[in-house]
PyMOL Python script that loads the backbone (N, CA, C, O; Angstrom):
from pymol import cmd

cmd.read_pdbstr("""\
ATOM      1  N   UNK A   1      -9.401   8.984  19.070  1.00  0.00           N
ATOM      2  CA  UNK A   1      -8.021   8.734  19.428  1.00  0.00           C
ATOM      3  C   UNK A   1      -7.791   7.220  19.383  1.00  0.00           C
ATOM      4  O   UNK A   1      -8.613   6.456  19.888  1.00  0.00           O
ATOM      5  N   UNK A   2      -6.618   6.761  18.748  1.00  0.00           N
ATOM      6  CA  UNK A   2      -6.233   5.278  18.599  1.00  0.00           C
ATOM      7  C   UNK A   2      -4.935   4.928  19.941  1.00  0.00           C
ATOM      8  O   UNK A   2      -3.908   5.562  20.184  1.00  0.00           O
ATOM      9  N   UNK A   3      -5.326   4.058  20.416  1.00  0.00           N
ATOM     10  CA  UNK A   3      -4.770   3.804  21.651  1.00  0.00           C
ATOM     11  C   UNK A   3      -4.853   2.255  22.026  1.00  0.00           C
ATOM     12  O   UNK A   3      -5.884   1.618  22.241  1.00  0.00           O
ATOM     13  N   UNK A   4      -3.246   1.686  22.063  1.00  0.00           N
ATOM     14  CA  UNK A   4      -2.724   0.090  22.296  1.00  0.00           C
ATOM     15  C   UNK A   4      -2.842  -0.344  23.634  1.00  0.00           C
ATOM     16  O   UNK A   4      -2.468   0.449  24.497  1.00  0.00           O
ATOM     17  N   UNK A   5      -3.305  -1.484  23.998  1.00  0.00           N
ATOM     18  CA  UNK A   5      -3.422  -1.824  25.582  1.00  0.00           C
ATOM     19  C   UNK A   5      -3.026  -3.249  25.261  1.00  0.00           C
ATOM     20  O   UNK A   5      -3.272  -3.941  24.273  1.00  0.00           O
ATOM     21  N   UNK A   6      -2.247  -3.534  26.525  1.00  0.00           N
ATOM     22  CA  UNK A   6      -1.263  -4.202  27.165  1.00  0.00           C
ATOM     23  C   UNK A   6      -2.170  -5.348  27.806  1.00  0.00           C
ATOM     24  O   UNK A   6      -2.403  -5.106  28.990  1.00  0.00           O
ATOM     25  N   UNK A   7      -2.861  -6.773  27.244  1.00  0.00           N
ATOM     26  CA  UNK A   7      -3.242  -7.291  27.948  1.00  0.00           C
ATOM     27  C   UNK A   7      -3.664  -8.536  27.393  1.00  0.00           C
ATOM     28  O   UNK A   7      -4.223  -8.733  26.314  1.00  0.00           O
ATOM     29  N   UNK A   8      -3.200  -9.643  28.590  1.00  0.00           N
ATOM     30  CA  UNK A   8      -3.377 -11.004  28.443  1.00  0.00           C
ATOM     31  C   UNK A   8      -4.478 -11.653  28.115  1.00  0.00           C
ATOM     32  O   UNK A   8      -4.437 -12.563  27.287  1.00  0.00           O
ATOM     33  N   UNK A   9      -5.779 -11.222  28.805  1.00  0.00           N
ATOM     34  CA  UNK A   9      -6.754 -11.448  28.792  1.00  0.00           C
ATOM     35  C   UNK A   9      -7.514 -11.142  27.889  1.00  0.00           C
ATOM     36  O   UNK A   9      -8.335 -12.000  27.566  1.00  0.00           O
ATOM     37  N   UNK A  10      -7.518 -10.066  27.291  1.00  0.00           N
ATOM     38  CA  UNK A  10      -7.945  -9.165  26.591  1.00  0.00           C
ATOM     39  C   UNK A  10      -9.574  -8.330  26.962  1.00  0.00           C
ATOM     40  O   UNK A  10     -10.563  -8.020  26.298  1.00  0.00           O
ATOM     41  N   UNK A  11      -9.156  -8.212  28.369  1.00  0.00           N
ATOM     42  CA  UNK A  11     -10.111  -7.524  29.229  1.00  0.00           C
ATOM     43  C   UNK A  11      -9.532  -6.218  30.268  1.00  0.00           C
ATOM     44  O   UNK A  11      -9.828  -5.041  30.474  1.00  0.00           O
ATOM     45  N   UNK A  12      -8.552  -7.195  30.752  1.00  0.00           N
ATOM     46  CA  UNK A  12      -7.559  -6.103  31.831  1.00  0.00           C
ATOM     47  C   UNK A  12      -6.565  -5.251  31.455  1.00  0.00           C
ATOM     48  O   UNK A  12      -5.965  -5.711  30.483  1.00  0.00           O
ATOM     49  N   UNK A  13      -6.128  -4.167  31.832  1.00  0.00           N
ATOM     50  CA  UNK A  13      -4.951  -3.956  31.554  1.00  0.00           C
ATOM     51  C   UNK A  13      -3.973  -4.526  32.680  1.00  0.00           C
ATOM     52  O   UNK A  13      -3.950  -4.064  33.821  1.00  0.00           O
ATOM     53  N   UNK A  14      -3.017  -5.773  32.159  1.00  0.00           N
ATOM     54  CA  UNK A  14      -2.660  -6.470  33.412  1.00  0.00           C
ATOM     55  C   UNK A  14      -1.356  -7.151  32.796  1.00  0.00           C
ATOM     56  O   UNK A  14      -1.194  -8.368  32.877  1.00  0.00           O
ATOM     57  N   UNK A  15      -0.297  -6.181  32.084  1.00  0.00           N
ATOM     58  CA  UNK A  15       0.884  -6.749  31.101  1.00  0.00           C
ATOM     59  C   UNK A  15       1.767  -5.952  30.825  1.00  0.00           C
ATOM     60  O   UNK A  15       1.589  -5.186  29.878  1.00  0.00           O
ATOM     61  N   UNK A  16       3.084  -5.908  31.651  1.00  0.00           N
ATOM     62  CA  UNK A  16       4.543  -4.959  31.123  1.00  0.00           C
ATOM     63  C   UNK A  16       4.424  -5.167  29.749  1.00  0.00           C
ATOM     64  O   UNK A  16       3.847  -6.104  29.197  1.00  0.00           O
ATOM     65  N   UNK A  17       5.043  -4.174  29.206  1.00  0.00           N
ATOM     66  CA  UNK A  17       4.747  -3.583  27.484  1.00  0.00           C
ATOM     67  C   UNK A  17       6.167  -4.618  27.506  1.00  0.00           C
ATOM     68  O   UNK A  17       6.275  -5.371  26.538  1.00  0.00           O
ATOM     69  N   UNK A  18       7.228  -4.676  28.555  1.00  0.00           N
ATOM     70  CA  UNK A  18       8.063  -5.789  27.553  1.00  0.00           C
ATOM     71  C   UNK A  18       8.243  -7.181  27.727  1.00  0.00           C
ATOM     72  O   UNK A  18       9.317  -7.767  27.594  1.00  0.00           O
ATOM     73  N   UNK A  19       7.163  -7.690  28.028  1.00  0.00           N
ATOM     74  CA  UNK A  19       6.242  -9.026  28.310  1.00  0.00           C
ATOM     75  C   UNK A  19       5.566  -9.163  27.130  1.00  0.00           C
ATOM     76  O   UNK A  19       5.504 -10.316  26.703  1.00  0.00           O
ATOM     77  N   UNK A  20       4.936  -8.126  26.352  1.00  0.00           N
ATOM     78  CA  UNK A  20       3.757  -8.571  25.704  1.00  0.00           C
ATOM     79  C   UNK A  20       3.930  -9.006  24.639  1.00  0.00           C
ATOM     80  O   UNK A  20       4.755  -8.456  23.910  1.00  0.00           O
ATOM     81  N   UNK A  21       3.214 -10.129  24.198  1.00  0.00           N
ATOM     82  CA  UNK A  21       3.170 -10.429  23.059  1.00  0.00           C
ATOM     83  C   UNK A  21       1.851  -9.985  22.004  1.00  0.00           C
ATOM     84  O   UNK A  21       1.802 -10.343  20.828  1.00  0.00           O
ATOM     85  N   UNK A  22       0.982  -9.277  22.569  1.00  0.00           N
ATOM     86  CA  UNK A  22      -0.038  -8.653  21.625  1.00  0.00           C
ATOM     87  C   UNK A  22      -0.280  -7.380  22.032  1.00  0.00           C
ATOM     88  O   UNK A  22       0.494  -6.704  22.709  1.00  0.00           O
ATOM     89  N   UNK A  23      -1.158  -7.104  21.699  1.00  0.00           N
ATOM     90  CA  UNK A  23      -1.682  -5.207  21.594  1.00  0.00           C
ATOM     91  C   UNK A  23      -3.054  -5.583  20.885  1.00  0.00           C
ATOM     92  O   UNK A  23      -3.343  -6.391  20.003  1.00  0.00           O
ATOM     93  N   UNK A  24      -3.790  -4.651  21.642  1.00  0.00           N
ATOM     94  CA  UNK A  24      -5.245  -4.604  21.573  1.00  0.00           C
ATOM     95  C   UNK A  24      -5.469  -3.350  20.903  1.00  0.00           C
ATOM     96  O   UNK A  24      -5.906  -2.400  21.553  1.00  0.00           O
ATOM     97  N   UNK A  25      -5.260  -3.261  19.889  1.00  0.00           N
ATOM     98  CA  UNK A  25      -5.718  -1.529  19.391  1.00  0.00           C
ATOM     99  C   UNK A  25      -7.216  -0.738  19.235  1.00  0.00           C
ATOM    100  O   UNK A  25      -8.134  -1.293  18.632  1.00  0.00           O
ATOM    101  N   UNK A  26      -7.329   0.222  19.664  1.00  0.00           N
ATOM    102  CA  UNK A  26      -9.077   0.449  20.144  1.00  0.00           C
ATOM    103  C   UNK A  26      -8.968   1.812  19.740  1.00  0.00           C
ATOM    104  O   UNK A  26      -8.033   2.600  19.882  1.00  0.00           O
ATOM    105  N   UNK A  27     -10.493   2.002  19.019  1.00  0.00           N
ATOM    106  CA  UNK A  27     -10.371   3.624  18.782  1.00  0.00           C
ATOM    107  C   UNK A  27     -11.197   4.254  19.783  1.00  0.00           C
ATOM    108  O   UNK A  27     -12.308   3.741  19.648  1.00  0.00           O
ATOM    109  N   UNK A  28     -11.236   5.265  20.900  1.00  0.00           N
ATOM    110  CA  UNK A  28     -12.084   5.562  21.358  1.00  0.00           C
ATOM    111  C   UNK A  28     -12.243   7.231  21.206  1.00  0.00           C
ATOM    112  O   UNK A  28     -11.323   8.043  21.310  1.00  0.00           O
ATOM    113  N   UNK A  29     -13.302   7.451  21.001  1.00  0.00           N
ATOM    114  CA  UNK A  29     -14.201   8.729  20.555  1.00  0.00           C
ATOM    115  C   UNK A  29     -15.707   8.529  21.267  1.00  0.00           C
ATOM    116  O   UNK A  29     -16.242   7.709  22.012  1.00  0.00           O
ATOM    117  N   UNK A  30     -16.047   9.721  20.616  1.00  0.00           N
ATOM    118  CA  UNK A  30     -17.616  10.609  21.296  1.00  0.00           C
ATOM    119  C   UNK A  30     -18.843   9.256  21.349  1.00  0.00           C
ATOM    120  O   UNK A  30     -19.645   8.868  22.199  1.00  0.00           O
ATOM    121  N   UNK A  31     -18.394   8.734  19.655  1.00  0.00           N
ATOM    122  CA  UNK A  31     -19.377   7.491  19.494  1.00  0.00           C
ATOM    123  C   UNK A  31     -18.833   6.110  20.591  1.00  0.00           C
ATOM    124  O   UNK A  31     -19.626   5.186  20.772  1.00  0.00           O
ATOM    125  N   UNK A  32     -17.717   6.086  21.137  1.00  0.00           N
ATOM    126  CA  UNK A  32     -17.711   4.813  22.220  1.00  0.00           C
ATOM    127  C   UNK A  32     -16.267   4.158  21.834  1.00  0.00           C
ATOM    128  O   UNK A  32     -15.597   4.921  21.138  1.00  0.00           O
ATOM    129  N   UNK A  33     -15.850   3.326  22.033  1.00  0.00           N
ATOM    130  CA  UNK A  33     -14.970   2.530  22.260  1.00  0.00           C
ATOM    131  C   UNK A  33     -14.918   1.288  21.308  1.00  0.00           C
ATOM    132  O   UNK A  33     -15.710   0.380  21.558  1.00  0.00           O
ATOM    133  N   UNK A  34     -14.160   1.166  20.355  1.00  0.00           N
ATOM    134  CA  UNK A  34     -14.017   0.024  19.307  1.00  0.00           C
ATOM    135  C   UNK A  34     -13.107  -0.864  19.329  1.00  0.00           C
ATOM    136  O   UNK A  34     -12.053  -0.268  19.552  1.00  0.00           O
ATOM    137  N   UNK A  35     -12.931  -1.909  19.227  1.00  0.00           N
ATOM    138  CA  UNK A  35     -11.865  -2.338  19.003  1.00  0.00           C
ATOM    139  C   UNK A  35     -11.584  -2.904  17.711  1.00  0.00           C
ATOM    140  O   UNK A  35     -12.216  -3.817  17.179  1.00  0.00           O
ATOM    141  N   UNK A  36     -10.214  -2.065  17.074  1.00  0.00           N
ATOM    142  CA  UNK A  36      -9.671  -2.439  15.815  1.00  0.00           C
ATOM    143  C   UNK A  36      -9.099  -3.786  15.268  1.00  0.00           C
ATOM    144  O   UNK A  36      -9.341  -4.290  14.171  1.00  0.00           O
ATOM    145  N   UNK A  37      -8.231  -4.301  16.332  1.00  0.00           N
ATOM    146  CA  UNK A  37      -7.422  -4.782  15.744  1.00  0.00           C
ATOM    147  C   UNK A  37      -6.506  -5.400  16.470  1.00  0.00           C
ATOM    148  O   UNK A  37      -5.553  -4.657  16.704  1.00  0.00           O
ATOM    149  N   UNK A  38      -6.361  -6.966  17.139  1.00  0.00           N
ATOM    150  CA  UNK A  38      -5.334  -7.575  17.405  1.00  0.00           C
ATOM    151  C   UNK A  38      -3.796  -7.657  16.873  1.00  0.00           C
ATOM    152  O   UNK A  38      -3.562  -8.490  15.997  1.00  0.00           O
ATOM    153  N   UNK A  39      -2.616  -6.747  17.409  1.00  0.00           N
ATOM    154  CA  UNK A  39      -1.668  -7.034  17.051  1.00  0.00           C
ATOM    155  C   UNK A  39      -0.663  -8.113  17.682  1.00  0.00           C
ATOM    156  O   UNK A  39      -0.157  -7.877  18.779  1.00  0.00           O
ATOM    157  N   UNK A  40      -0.385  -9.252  17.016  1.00  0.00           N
ATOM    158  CA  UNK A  40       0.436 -10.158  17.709  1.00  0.00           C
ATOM    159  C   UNK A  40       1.885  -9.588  17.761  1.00  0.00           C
ATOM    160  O   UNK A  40       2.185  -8.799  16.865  1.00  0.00           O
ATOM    161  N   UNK A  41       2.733  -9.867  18.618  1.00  0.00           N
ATOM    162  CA  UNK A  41       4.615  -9.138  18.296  1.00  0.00           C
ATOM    163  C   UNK A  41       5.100 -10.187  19.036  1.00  0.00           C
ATOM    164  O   UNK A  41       4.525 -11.140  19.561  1.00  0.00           O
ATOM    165  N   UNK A  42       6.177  -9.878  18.995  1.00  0.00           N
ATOM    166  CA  UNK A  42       7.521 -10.731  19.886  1.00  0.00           C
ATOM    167  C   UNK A  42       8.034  -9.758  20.875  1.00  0.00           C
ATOM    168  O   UNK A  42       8.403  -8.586  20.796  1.00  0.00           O
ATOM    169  N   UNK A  43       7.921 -10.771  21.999  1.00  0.00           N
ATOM    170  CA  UNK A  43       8.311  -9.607  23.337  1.00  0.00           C
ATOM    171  C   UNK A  43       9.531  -9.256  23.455  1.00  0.00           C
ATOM    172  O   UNK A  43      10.521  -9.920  23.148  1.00  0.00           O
ATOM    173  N   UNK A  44       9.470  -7.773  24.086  1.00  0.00           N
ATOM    174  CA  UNK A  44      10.681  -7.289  23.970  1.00  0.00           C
ATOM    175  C   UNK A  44      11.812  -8.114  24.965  1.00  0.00           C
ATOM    176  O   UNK A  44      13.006  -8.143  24.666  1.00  0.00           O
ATOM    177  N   UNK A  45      11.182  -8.874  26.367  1.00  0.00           N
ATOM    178  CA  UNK A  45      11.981  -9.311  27.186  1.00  0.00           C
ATOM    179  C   UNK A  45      12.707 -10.432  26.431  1.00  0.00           C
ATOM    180  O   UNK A  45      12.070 -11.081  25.602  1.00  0.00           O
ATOM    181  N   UNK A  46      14.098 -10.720  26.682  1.00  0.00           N
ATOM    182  CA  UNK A  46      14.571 -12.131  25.973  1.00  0.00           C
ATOM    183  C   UNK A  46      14.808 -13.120  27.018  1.00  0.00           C
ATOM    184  O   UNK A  46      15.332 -14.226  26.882  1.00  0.00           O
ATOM    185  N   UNK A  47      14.305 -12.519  28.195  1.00  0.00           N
ATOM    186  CA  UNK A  47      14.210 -13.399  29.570  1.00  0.00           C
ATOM    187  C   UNK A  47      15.830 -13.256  30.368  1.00  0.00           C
ATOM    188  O   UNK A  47      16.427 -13.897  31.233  1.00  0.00           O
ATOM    189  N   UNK A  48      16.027 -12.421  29.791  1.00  0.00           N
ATOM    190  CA  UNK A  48      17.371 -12.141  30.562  1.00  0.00           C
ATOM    191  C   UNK A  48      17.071 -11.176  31.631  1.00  0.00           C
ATOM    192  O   UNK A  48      16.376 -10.175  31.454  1.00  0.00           O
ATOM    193  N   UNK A  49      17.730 -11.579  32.980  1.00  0.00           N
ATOM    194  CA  UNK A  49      17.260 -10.694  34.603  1.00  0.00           C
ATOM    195  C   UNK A  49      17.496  -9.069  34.051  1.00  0.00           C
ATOM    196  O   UNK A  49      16.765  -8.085  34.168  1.00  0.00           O
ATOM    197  N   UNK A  50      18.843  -9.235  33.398  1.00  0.00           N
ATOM    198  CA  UNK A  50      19.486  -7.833  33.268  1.00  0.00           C
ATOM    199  C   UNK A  50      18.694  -7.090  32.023  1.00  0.00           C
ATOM    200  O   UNK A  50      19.207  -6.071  31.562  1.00  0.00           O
ATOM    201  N   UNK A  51      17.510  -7.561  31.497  1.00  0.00           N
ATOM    202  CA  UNK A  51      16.657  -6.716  30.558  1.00  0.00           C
ATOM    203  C   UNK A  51      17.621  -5.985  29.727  1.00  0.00           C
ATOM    204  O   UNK A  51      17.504  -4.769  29.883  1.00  0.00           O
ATOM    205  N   UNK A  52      18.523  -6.322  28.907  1.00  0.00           N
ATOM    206  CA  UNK A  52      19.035  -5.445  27.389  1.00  0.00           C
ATOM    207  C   UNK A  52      18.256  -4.910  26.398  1.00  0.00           C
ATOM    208  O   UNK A  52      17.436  -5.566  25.755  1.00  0.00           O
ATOM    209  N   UNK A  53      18.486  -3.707  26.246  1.00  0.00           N
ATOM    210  CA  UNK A  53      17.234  -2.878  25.172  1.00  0.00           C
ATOM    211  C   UNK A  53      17.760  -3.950  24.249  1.00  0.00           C
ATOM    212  O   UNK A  53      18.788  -4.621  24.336  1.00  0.00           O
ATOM    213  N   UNK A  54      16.639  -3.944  23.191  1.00  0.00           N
ATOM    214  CA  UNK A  54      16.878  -4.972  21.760  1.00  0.00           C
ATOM    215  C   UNK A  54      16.143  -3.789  21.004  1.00  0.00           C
ATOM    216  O   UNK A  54      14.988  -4.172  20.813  1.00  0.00           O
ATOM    217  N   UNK A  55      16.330  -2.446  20.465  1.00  0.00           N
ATOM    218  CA  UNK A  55      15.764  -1.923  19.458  1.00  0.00           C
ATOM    219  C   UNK A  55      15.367  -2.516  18.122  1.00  0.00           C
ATOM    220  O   UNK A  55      15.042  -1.635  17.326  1.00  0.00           O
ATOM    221  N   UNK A  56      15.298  -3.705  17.654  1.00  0.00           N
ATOM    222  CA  UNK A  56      14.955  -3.979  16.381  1.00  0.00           C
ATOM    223  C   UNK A  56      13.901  -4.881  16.962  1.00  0.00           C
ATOM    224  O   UNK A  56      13.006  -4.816  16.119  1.00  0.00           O
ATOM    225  N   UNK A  57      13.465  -5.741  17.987  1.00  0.00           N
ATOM    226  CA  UNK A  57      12.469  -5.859  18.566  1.00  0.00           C
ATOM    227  C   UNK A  57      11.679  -4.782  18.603  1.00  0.00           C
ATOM    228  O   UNK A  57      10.655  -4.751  17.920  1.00  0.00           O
ATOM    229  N   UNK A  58      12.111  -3.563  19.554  1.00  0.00           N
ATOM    230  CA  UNK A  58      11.083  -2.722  19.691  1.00  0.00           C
ATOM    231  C   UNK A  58      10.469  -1.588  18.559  1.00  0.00           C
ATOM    232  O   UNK A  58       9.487  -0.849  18.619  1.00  0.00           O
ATOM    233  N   UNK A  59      11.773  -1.852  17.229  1.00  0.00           N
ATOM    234  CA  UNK A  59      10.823  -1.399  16.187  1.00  0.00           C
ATOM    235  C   UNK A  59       9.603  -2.155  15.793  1.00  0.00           C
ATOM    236  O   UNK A  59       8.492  -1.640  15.670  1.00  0.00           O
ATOM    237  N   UNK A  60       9.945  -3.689  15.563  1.00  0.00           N
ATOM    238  CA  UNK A  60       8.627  -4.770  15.555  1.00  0.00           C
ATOM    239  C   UNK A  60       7.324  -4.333  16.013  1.00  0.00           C
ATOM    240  O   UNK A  60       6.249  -4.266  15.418  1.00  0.00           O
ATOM    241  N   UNK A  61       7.805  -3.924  17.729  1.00  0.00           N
ATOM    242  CA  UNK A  61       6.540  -3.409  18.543  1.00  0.00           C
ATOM    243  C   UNK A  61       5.795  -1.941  17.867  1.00  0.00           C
ATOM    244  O   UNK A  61       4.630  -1.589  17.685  1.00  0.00           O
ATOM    245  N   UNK A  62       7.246  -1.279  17.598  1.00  0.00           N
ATOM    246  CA  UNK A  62       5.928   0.460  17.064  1.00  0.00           C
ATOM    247  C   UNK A  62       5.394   0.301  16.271  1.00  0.00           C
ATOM    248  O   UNK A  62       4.402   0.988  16.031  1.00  0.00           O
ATOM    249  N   UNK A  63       6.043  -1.283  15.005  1.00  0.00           N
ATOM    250  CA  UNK A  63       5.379  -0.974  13.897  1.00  0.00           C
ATOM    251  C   UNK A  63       3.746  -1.501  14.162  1.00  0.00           C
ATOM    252  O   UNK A  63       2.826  -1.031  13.493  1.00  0.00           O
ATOM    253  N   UNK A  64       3.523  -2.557  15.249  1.00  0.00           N
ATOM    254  CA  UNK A  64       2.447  -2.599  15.184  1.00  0.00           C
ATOM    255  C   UNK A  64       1.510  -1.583  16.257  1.00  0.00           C
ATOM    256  O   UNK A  64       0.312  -1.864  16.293  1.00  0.00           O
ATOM    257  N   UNK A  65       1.862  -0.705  16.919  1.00  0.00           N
ATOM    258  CA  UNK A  65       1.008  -0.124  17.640  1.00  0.00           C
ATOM    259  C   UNK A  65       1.075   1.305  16.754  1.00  0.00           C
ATOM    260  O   UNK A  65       0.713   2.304  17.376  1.00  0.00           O
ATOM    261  N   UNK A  66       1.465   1.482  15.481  1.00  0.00           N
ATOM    262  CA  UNK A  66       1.804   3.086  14.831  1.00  0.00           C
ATOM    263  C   UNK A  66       0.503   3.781  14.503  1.00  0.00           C
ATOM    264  O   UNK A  66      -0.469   3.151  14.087  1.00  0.00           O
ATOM    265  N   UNK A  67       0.497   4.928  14.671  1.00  0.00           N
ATOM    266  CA  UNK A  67      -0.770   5.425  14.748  1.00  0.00           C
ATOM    267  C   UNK A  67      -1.243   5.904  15.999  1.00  0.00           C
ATOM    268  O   UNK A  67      -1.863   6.963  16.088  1.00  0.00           O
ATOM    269  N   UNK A  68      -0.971   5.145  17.009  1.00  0.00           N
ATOM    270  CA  UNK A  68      -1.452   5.400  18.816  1.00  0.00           C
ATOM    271  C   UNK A  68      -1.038   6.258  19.250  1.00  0.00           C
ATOM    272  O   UNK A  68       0.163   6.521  19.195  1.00  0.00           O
ATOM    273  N   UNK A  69      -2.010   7.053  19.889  1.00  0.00           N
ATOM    274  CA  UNK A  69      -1.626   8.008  20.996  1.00  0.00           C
ATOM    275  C   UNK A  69      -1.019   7.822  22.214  1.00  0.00           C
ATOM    276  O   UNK A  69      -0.164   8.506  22.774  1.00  0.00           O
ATOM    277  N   UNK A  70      -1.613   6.728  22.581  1.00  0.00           N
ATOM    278  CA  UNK A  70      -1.020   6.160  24.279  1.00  0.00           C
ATOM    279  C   UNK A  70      -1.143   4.519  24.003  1.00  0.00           C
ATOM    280  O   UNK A  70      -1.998   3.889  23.381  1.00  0.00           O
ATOM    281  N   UNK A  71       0.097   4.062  24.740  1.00  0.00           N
ATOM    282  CA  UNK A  71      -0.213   2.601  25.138  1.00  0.00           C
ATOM    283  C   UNK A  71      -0.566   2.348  26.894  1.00  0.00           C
ATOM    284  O   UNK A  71       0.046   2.837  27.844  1.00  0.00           O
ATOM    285  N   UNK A  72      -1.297   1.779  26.909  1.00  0.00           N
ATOM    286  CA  UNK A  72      -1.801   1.275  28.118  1.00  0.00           C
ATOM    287  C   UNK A  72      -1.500   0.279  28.867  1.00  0.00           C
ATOM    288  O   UNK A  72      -2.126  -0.741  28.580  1.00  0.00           O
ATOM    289  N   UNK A  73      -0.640   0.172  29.880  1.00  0.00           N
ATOM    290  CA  UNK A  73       0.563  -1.067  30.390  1.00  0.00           C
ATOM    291  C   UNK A  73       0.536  -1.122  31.846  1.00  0.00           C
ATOM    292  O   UNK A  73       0.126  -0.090  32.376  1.00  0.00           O
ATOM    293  N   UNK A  74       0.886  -2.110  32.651  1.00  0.00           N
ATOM    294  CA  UNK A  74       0.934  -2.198  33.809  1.00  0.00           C
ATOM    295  C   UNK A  74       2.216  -1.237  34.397  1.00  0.00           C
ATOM    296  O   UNK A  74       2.082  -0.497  35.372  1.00  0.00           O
ATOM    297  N   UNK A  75       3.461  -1.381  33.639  1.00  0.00           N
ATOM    298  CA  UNK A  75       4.677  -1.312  33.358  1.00  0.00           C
ATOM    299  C   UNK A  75       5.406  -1.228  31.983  1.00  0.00           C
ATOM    300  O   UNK A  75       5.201  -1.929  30.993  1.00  0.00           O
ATOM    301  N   UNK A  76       6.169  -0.365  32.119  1.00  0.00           N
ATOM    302  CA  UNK A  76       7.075  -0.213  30.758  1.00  0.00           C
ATOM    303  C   UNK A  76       8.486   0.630  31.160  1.00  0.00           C
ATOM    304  O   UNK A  76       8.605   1.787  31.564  1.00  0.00           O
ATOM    305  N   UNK A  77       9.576  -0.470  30.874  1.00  0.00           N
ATOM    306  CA  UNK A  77      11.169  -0.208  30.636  1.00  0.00           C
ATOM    307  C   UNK A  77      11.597   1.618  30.521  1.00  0.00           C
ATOM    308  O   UNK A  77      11.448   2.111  29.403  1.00  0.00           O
ATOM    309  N   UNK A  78      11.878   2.131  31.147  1.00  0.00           N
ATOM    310  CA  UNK A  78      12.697   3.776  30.614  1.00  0.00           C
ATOM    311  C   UNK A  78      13.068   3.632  29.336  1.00  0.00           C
ATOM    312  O   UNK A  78      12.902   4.626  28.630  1.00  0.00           O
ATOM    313  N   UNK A  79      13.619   2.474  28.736  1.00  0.00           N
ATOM    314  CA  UNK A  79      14.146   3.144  27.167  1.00  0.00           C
ATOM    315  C   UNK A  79      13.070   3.098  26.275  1.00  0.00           C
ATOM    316  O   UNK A  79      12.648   3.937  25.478  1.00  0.00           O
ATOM    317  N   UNK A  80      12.525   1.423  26.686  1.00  0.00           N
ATOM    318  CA  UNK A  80      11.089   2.190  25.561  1.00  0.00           C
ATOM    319  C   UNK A  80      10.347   3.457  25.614  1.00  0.00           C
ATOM    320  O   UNK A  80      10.110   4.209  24.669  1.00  0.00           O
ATOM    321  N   UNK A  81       9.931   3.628  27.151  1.00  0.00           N
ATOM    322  CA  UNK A  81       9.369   4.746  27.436  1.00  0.00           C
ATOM    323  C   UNK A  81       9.320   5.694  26.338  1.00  0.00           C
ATOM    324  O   UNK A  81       8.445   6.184  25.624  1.00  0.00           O
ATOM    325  N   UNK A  82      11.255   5.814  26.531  1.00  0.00           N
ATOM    326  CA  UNK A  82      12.041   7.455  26.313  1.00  0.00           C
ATOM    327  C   UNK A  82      11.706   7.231  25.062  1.00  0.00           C
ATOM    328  O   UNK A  82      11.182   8.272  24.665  1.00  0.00           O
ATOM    329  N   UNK A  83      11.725   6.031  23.774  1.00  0.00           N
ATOM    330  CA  UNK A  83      11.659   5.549  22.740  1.00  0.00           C
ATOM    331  C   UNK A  83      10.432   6.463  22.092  1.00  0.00           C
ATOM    332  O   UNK A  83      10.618   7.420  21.340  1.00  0.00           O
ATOM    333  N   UNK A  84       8.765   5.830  22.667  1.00  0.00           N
ATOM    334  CA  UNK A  84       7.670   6.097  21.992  1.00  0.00           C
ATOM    335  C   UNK A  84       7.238   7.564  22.833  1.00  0.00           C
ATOM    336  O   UNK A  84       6.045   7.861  22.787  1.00  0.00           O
ATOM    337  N   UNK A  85       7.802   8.119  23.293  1.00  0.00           N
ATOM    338  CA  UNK A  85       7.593   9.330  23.535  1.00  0.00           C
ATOM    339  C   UNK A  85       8.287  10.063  22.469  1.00  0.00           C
ATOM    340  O   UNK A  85       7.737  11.112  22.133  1.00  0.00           O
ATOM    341  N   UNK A  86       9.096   9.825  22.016  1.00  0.00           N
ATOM    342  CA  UNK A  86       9.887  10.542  20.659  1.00  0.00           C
ATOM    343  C   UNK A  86       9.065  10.357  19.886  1.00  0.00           C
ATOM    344  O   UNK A  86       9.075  11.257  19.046  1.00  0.00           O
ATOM    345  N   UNK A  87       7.973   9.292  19.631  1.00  0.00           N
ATOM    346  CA  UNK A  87       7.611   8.997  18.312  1.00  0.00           C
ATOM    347  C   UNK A  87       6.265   9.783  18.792  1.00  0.00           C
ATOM    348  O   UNK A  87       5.349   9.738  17.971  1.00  0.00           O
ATOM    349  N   UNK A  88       6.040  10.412  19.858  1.00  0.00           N
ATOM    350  CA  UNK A  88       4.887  11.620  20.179  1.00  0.00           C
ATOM    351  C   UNK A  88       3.571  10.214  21.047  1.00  0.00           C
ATOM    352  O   UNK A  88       2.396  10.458  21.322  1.00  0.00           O
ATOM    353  N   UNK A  89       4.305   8.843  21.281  1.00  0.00           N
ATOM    354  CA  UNK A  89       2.728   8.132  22.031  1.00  0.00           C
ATOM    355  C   UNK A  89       3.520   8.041  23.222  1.00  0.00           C
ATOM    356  O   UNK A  89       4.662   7.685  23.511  1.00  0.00           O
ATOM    357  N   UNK A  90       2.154   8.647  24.019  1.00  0.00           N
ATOM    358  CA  UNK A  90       2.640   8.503  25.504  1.00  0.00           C
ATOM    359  C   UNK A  90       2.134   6.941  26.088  1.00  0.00           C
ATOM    360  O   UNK A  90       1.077   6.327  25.946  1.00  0.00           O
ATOM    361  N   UNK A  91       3.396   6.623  26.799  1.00  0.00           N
ATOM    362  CA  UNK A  91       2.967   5.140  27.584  1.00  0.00           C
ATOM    363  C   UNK A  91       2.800   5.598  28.873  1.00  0.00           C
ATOM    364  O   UNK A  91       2.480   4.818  29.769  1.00  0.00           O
TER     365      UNK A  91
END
""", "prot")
cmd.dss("prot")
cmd.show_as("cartoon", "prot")
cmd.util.cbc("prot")
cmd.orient("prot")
């Protein structure tokens, strides 16, 4: 299973999905835990209090986490949520 995690460090999971500016993509199966692939993005927040969905941002974001089953986040917005649950990855 291919699965994106949410994290600064690139140890913790310790990063709202619309904070982040990367994604850690990891395959994990029977043989163990890999990691694929640093995706860099542009965060979905534009630093505004009132958080406005920006969908062409958050296409940016699926295109780099596509493929994933689950993203792994401290926190994540209802519309993205509602968003990558359509596209079948649970956050």
């Amino acid at each position: 299973m291919k699965v994106a995690v949410v994290s600064t460090n690139g140890v913790d999971v310790n990063e709202h999905v619309g904070k982040a500016t990367r994604f850690l993509i990891y395959e994990i199966g029977s043989a163990g835990t890999k990691l694929l692939s640093e995706e860099k993005t542009e965060s979905l927040s534009v630093g505004d209090p009132d958080h406005p969905f920006d969908q062409d941002r958050l296409s940016g974001v699926i295109k780099k986490i596509e493929g994933c089953e689950r993203v792994y986040c401290t926190k994540i917005g209802d519309s993205p949520a509602a968003e990558l649950k359509k596209l079948g990855i649970e956050p």
